[in-house]
Backbone as ProteinMPNN parsed JSONL, in Angstrom:
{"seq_chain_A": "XXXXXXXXXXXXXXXXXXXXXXXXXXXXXXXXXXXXXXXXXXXXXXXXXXXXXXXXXXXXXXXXXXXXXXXXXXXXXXXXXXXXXXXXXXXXXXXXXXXXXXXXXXXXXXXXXXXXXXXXXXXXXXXXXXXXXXXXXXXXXXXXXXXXXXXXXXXXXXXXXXXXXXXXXXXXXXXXXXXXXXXXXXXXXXXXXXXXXXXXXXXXXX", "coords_chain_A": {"N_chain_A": [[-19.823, 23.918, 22.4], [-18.948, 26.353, 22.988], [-16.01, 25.313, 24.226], [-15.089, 23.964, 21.896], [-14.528, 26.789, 20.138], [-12.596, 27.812, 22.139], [-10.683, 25.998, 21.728], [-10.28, 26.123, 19.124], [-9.088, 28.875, 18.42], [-6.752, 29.145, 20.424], [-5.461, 26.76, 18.189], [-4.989, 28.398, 16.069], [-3.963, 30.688, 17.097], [-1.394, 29.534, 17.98], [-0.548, 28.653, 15.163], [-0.105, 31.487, 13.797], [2.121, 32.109, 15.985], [4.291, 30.49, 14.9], [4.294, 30.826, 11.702], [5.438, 33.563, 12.166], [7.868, 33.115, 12.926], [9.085, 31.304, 11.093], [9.322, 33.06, 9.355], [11.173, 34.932, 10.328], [13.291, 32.975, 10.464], [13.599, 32.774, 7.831], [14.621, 35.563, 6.879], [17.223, 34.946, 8.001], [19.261, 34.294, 6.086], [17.78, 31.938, 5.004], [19.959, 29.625, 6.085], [20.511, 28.613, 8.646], [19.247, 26.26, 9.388], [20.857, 24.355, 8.234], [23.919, 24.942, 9.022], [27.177, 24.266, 9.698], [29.529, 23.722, 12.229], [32.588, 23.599, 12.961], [36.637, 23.728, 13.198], [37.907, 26.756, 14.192], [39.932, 28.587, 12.537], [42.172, 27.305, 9.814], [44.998, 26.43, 8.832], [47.8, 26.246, 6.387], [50.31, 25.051, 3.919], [50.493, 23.622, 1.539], [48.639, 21.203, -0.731], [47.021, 19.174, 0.667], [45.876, 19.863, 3.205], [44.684, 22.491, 1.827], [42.837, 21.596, 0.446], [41.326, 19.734, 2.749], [40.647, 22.221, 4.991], [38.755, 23.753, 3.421], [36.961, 22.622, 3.106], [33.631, 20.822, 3.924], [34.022, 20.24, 6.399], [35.551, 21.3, 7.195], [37.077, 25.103, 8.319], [35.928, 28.299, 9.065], [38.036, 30.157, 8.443], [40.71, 29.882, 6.498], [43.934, 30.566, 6.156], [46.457, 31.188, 3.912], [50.194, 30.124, 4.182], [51.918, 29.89, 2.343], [52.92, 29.463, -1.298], [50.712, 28.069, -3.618], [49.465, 25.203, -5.436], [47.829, 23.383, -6.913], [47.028, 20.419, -8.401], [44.402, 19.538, -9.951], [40.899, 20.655, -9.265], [39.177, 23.232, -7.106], [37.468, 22.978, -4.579], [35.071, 25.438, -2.611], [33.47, 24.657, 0.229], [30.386, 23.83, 2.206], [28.903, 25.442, 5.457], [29.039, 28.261, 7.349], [28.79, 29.963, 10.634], [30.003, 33.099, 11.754], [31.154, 34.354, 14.869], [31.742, 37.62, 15.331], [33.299, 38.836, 17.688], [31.015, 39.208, 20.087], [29.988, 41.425, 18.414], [27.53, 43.568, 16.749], [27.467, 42.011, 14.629], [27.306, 39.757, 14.853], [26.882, 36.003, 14.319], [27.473, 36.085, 11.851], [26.963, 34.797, 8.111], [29.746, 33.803, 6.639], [32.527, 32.908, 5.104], [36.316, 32.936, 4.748], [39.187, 33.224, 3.429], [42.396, 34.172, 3.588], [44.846, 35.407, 1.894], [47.345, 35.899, 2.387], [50.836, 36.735, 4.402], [51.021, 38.296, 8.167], [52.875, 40.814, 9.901], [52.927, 40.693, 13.325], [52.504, 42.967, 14.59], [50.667, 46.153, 15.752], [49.079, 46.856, 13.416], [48.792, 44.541, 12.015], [51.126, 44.328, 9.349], [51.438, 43.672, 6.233], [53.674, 41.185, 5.174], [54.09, 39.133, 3.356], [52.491, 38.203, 0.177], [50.415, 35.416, -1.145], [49.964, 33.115, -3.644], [47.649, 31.348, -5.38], [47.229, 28.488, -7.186], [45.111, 26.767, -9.595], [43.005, 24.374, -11.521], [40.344, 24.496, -12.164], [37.98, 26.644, -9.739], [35.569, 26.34, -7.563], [33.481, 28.426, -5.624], [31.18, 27.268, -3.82], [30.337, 28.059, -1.082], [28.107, 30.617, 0.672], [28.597, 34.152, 0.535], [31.429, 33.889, 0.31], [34.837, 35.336, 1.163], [37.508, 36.727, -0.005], [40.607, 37.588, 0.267], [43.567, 39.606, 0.368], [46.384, 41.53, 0.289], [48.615, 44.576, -0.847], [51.825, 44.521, -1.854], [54.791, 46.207, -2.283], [53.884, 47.193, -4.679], [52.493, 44.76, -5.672], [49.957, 42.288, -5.713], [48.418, 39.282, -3.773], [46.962, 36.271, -5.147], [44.594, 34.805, -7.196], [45.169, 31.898, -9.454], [44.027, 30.55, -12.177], [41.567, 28.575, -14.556], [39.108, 28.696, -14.658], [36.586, 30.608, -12.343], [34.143, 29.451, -10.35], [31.139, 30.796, -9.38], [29.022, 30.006, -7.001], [26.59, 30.904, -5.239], [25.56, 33.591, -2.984], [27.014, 36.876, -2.326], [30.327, 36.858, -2.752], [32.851, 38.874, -1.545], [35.791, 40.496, -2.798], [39.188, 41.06, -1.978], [41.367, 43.497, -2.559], [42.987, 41.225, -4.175], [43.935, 39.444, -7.018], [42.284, 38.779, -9.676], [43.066, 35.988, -11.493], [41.073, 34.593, -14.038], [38.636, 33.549, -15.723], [35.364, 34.658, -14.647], [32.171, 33.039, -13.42], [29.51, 33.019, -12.939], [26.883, 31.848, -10.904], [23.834, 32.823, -10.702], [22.236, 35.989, -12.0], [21.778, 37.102, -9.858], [23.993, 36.231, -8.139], [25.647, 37.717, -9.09], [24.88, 40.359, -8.913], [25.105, 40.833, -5.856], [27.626, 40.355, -5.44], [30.959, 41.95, -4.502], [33.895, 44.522, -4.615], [37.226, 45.418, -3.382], [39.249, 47.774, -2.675], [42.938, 48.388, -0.91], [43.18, 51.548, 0.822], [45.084, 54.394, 1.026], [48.489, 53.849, 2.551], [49.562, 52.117, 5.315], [47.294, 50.321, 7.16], [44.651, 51.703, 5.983], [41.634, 52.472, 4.981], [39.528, 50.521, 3.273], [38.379, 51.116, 0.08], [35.412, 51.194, -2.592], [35.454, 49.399, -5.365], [35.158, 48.653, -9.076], [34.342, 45.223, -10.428], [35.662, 44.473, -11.91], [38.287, 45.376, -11.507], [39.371, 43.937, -10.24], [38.987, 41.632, -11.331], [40.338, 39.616, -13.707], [39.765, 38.644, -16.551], [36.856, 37.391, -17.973], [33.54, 38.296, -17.107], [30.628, 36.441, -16.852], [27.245, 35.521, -16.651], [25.92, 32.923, -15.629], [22.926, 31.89, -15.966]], "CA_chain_A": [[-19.409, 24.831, 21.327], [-17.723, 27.362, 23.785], [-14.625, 24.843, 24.322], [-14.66, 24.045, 20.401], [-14.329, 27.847, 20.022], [-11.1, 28.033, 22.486], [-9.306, 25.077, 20.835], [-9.503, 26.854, 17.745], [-8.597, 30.349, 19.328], [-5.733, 28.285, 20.566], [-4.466, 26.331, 17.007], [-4.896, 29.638, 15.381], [-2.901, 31.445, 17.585], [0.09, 28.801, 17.857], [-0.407, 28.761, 13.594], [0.763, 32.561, 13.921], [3.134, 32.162, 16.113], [4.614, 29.518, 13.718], [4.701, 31.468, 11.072], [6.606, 34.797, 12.42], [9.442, 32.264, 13.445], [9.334, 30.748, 10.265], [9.663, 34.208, 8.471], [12.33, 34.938, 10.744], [14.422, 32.234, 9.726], [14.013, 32.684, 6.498], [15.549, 36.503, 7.673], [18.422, 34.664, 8.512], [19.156, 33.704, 4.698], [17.286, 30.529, 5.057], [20.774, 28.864, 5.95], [20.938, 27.778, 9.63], [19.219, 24.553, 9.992], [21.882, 23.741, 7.39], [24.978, 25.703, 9.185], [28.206, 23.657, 9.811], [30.094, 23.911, 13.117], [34.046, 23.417, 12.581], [37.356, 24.74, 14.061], [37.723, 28.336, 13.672], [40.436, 29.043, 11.402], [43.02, 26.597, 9.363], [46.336, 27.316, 8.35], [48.283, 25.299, 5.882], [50.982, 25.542, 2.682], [50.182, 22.408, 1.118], [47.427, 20.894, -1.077], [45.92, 18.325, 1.829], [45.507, 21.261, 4.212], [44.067, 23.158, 1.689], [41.516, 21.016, 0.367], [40.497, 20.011, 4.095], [40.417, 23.08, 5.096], [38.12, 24.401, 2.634], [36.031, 21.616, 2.899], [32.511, 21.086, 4.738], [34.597, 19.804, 7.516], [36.938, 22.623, 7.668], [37.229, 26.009, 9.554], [35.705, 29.519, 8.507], [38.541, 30.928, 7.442], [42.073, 29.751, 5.799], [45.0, 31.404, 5.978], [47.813, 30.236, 3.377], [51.086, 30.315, 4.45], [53.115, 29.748, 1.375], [52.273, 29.971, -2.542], [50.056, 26.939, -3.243], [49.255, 24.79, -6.517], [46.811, 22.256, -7.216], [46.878, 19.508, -10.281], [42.384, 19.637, -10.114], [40.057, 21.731, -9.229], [39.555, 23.193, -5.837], [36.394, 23.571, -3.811], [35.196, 25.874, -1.346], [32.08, 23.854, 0.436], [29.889, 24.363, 3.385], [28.118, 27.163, 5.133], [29.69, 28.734, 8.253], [28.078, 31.26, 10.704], [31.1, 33.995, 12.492], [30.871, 35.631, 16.105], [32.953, 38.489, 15.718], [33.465, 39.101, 19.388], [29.629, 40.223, 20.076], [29.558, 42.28, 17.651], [26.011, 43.512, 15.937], [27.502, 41.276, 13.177], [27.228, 38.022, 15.444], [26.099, 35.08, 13.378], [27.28, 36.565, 10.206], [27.364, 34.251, 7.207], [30.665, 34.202, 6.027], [33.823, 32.119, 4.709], [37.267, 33.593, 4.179], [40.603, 32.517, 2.238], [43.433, 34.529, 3.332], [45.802, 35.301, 0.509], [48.602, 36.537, 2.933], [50.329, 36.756, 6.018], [51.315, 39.584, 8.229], [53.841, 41.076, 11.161], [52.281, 40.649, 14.65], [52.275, 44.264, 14.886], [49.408, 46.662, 15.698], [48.517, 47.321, 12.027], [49.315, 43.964, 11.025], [51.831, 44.665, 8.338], [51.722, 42.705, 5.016], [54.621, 40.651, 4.894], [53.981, 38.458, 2.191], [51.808, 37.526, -0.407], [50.531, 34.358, -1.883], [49.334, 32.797, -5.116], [46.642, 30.228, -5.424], [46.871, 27.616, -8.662], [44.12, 25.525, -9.315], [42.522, 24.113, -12.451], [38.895, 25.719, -11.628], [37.56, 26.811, -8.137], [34.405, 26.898, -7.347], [32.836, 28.838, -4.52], [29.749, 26.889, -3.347], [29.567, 28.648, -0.059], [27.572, 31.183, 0.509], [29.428, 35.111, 1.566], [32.956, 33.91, 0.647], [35.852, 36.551, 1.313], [38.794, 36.251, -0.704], [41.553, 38.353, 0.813], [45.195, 39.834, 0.215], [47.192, 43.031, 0.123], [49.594, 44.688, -1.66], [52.991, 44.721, -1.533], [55.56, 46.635, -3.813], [53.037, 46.972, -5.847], [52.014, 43.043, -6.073], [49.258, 41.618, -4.907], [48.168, 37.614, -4.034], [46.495, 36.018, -6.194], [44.232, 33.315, -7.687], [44.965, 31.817, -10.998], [42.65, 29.298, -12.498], [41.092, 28.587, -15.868], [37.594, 29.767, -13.963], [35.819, 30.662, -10.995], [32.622, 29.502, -10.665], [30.394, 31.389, -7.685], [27.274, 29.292, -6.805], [26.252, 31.915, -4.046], [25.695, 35.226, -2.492], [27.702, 37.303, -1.27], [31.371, 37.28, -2.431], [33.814, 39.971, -1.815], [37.17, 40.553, -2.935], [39.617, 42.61, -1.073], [42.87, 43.343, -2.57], [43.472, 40.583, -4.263], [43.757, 39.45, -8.245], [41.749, 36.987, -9.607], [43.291, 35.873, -12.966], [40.701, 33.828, -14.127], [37.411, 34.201, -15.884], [34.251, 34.492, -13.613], [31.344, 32.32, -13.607], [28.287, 33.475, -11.66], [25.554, 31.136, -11.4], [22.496, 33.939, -11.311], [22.41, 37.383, -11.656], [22.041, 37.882, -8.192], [25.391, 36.221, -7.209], [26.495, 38.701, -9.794], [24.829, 41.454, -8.259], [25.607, 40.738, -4.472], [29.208, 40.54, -5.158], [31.692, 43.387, -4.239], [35.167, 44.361, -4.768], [37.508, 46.634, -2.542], [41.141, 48.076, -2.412], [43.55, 49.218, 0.661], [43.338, 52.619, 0.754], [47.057, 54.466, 1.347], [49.338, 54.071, 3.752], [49.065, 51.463, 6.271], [45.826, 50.527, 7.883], [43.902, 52.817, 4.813], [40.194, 52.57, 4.953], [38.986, 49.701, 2.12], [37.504, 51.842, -0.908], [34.609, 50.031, -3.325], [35.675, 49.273, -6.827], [34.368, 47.744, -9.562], [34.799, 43.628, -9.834], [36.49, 44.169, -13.126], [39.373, 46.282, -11.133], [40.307, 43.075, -9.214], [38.826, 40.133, -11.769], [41.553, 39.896, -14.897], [39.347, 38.159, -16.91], [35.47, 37.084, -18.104], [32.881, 38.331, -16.028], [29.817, 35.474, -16.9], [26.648, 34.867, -16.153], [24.872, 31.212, -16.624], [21.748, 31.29, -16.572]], "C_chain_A": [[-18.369, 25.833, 21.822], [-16.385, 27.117, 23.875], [-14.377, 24.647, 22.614], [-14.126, 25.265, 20.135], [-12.754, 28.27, 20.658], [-10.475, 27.489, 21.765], [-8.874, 25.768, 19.753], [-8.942, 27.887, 17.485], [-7.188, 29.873, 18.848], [-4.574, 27.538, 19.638], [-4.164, 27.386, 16.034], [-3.536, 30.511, 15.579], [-1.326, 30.701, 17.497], [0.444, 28.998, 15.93], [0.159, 30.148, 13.458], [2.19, 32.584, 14.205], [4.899, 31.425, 15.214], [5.383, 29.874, 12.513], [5.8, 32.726, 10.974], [7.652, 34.103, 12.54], [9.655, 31.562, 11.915], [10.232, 32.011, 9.057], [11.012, 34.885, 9.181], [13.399, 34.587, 10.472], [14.628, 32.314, 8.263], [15.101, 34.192, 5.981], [16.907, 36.341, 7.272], [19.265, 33.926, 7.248], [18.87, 32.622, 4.731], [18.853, 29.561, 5.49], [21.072, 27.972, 7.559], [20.708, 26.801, 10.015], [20.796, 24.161, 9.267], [23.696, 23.943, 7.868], [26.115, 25.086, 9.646], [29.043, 24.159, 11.151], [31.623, 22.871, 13.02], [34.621, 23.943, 13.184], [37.203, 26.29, 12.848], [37.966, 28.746, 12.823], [41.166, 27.543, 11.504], [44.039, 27.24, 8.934], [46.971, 25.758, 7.679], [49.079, 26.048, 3.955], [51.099, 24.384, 1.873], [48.94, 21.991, 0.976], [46.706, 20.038, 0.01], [45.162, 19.444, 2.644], [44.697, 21.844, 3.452], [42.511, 22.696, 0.969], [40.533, 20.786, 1.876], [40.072, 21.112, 4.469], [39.254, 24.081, 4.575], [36.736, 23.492, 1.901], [34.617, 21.723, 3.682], [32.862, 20.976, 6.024], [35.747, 20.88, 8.087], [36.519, 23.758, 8.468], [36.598, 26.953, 8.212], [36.415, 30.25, 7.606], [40.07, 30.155, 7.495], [42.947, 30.636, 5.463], [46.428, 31.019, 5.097], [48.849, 30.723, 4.031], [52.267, 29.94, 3.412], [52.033, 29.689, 0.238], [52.09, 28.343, -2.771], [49.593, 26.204, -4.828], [48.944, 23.537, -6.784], [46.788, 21.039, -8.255], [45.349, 19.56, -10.478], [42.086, 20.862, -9.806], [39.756, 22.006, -7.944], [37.984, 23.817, -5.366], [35.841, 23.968, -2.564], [33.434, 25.438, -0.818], [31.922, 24.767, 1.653], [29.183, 25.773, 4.088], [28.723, 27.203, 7.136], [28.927, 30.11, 8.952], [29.903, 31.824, 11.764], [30.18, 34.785, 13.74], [32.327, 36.009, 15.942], [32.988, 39.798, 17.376], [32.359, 39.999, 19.974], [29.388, 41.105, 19.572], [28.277, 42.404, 17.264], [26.13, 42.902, 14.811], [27.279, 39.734, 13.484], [26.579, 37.073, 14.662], [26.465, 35.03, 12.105], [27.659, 35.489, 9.374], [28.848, 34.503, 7.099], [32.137, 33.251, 6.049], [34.813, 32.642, 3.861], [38.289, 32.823, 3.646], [41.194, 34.237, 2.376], [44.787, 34.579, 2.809], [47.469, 36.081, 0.953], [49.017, 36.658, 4.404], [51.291, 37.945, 6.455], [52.182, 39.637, 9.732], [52.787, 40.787, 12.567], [52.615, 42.295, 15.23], [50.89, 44.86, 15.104], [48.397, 46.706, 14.436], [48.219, 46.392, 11.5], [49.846, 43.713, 9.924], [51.93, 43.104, 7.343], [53.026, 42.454, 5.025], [55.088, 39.699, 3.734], [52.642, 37.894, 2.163], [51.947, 36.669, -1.086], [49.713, 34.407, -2.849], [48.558, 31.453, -4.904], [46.983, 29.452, -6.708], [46.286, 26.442, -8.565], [43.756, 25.989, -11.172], [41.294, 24.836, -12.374], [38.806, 25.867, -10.452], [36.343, 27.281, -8.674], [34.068, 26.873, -5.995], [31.57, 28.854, -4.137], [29.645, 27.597, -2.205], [29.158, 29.918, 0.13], [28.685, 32.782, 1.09], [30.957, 34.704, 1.546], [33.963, 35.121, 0.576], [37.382, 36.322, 1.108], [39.409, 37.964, -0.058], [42.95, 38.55, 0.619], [45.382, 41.48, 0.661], [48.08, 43.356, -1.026], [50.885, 45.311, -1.143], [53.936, 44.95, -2.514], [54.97, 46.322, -4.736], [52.082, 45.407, -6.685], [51.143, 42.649, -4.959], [48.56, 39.933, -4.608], [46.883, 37.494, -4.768], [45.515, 34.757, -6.442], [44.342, 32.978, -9.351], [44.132, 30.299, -11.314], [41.991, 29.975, -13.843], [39.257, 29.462, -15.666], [37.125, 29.556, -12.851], [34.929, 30.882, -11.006], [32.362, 29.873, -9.012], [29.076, 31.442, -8.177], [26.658, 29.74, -5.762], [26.658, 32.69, -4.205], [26.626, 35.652, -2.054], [29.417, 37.157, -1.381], [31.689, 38.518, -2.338], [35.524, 39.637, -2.046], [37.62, 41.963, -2.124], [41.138, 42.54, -1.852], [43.545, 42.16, -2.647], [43.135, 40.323, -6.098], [43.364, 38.252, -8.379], [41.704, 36.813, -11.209], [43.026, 34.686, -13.389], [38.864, 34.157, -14.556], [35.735, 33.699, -15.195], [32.942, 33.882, -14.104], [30.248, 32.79, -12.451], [26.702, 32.652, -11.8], [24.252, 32.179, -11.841], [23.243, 35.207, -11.657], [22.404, 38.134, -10.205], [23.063, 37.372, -7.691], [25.488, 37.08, -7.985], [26.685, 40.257, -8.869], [24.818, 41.553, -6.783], [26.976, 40.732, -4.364], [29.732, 41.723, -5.555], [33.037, 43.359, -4.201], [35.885, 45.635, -3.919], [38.925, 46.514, -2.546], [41.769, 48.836, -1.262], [43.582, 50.532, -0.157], [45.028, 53.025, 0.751], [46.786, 54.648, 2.167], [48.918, 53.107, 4.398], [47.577, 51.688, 7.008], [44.921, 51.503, 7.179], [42.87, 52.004, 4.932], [40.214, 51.331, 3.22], [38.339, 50.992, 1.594], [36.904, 50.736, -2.292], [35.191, 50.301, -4.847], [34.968, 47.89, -7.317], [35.291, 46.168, -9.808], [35.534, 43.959, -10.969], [37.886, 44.364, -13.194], [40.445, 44.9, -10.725], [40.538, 41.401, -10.285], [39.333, 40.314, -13.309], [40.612, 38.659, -16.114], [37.727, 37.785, -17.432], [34.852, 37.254, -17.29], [31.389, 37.438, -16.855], [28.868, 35.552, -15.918], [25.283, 33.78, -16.499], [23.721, 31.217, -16.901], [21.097, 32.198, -17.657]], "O_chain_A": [[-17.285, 26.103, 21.304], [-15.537, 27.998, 23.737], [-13.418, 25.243, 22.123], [-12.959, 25.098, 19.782], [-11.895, 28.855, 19.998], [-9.668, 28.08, 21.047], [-7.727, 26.028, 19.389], [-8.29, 28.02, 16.449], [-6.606, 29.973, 17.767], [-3.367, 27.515, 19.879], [-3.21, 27.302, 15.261], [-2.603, 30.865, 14.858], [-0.323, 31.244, 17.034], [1.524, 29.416, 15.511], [1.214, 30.046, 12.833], [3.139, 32.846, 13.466], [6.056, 31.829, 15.089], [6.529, 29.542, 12.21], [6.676, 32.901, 10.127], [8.635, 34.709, 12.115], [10.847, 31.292, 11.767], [11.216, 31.909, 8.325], [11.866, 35.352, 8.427], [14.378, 35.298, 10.245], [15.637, 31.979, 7.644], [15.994, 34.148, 5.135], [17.611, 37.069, 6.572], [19.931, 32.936, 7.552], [19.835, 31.919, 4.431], [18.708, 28.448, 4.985], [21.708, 26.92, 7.621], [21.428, 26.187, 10.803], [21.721, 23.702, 9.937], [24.597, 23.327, 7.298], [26.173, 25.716, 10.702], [29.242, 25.367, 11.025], [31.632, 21.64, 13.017], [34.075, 24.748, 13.939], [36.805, 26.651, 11.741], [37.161, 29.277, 12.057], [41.081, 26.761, 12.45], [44.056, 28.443, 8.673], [46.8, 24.621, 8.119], [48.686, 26.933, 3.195], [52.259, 24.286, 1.471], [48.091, 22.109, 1.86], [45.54, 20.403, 0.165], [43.964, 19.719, 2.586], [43.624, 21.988, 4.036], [41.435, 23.294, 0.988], [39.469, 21.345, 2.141], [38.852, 21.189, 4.322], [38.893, 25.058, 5.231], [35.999, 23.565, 0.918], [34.424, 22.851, 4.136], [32.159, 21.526, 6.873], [36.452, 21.051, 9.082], [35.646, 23.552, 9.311], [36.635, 26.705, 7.007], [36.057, 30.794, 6.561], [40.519, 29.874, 8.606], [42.774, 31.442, 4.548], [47.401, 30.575, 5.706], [48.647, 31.809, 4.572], [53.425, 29.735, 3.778], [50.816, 29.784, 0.398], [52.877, 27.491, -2.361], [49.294, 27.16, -5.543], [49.791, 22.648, -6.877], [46.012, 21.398, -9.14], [45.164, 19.667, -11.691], [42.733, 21.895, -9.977], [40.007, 21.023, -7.248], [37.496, 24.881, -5.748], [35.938, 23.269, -1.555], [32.421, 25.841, -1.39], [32.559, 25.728, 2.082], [28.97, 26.839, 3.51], [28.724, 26.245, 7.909], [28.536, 31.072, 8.29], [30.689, 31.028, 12.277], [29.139, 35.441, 13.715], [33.409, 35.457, 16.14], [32.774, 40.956, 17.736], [32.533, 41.173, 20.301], [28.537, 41.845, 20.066], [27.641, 41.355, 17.366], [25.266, 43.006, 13.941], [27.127, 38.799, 12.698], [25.479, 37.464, 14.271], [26.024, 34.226, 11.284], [28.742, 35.008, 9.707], [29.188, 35.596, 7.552], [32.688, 32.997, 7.12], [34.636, 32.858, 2.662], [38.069, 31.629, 3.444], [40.801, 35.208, 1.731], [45.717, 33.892, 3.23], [48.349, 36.572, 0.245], [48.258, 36.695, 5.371], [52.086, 38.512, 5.706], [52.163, 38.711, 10.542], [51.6, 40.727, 12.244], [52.964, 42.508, 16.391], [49.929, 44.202, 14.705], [47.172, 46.607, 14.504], [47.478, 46.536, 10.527], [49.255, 42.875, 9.243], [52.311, 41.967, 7.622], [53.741, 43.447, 4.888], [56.239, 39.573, 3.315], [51.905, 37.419, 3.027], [52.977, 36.526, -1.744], [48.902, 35.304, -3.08], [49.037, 30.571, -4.192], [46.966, 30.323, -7.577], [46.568, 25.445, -7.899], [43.966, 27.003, -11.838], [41.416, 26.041, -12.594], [39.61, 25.189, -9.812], [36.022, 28.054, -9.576], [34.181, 25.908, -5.239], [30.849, 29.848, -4.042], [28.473, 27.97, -2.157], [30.014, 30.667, -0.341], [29.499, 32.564, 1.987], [31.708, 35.026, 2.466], [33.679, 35.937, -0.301], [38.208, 35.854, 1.892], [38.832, 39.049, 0.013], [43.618, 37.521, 0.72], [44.628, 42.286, 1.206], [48.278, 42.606, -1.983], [51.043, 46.232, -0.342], [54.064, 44.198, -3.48], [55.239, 45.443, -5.554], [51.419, 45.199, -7.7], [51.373, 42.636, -3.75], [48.16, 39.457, -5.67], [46.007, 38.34, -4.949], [45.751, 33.722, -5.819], [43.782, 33.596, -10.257], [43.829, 29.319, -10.633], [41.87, 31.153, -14.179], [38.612, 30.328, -16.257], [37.177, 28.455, -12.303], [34.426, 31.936, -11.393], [32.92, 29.539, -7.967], [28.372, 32.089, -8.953], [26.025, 28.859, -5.18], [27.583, 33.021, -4.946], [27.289, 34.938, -1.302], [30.016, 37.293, -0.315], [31.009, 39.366, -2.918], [36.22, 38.751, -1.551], [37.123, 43.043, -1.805], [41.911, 41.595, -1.693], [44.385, 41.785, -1.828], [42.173, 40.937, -6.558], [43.635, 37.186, -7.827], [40.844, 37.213, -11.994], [43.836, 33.76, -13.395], [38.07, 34.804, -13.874], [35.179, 32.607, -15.309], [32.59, 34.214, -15.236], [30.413, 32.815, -11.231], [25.755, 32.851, -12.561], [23.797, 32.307, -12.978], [24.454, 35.426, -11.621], [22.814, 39.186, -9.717], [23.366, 37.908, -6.625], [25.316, 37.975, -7.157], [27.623, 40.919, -8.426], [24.408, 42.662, -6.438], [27.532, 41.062, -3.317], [29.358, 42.436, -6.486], [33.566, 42.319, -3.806], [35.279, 46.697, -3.772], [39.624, 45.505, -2.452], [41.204, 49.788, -0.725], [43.878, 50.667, -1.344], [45.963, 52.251, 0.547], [45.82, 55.151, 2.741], [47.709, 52.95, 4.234], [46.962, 52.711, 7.305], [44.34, 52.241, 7.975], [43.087, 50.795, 4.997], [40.957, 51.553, 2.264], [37.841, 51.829, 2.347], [37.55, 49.844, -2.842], [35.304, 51.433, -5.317], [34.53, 46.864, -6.798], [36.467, 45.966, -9.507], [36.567, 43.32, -10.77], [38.653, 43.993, -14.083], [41.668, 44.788, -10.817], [41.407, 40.53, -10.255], [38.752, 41.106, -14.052], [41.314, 37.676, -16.351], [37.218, 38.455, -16.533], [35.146, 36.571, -16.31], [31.064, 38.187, -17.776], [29.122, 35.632, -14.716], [24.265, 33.801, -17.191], [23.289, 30.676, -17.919], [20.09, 31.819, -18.256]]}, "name": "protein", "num_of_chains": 1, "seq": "XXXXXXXXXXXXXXXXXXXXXXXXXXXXXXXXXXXXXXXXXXXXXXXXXXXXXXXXXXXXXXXXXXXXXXXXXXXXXXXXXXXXXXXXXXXXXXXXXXXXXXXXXXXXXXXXXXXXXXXXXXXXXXXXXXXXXXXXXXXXXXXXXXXXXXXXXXXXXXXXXXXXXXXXXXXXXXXXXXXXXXXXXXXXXXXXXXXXXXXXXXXXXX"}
């Protein structure tokens, strides 16, 4: 009876341990068994590039390099984790689409912005980060009939999205965030609302 008594000590205790690791991962937005390992970034001014790119097989983040236009619909797949150079952000969810490119200066100076055209986009991955600036007053862009976001976690930064929004729940609704350059070079991001940046229907499906 005494050894019956350890064993079960024993499956008990491993059944704990089990669990904390399980609750852990789930922590970790349930996404890393699932997490995709790709090159880093892509760069490309042409539809092949930018479909690959933005594919499950593609890189974290996309940088266009010229103004870009689709005949379909354009989708952003996959789930991506970021080390930003040991940071306390290491691991972080997150998939970008840069909407511009910039001087090799300290500040990195906006040099030009681009325009996206696509029939719909939808942003299946989870934490995507749509990105631009502004320049003489113009900023890059996405145009599209709609943008559907089937996950957590976008943000917009300084960029226009003329095109009416599709949010699968209420909680992509309410996890997504919108933000503008502050003034003057290198200006602090300030939070605005999504309606500041999204020119169009804000939706949600269910």
């Amino acid at each position: 009876m005494r050894k019956l008594g350890v064993v079960l000590a024993v499956l008990m205790f491993g059944f704990v341990l089990t669990a904390c690791h399980h609750d852990e991962a789930d922590s970790h937005d349930s996404y890393e068994t699932d997490a995709i390992t790709g090159p880093t970034s892509a760069f490309g001014g042409d539809a092949d590039s930018l479909v690959e790119g933005l594919s499950t097989t593609g890189a974290w983040v996309f940088e266009f390099t010229d103004h870009m236009t689709l005949d379909g619909d354009l989708f952003v797949d996959g789930i991506f984790y970021v080390n930003h150079h040991g940071d306390d952000q290491t691991n972080r969810l997150q998939r970008k689409l840069v909407l511009y490119s910039s001087a090799s200066d300290e500040d990195q100076t906006i040099v030009e912005n681009f325009m996206l055209n696509a029939r719909d986009v939808y942003l299946n991955s989870p934490h995507v980060r749509i990105v631009s600036g502004e320049l003489n007053g113009v900023r890059g862009a996405i145009n599209a009939n709609t943008l559907y976001v089937n996950n957590n976690g976008l943000r917009l930064e300084t960029v226009d999205i003329n095109a009416n929004v599709v949010f699968g729940t209420q909680a992509y609704l309410d996890s997504a965030t919108a933000w503008i350059s502050g003034e003057g070079e290198g200006g602090d991001l300030i939070e605005v609302a999504l309606e500041d940046l999204i020119n169009g229907a804000i939706i949600v499906a269910e």
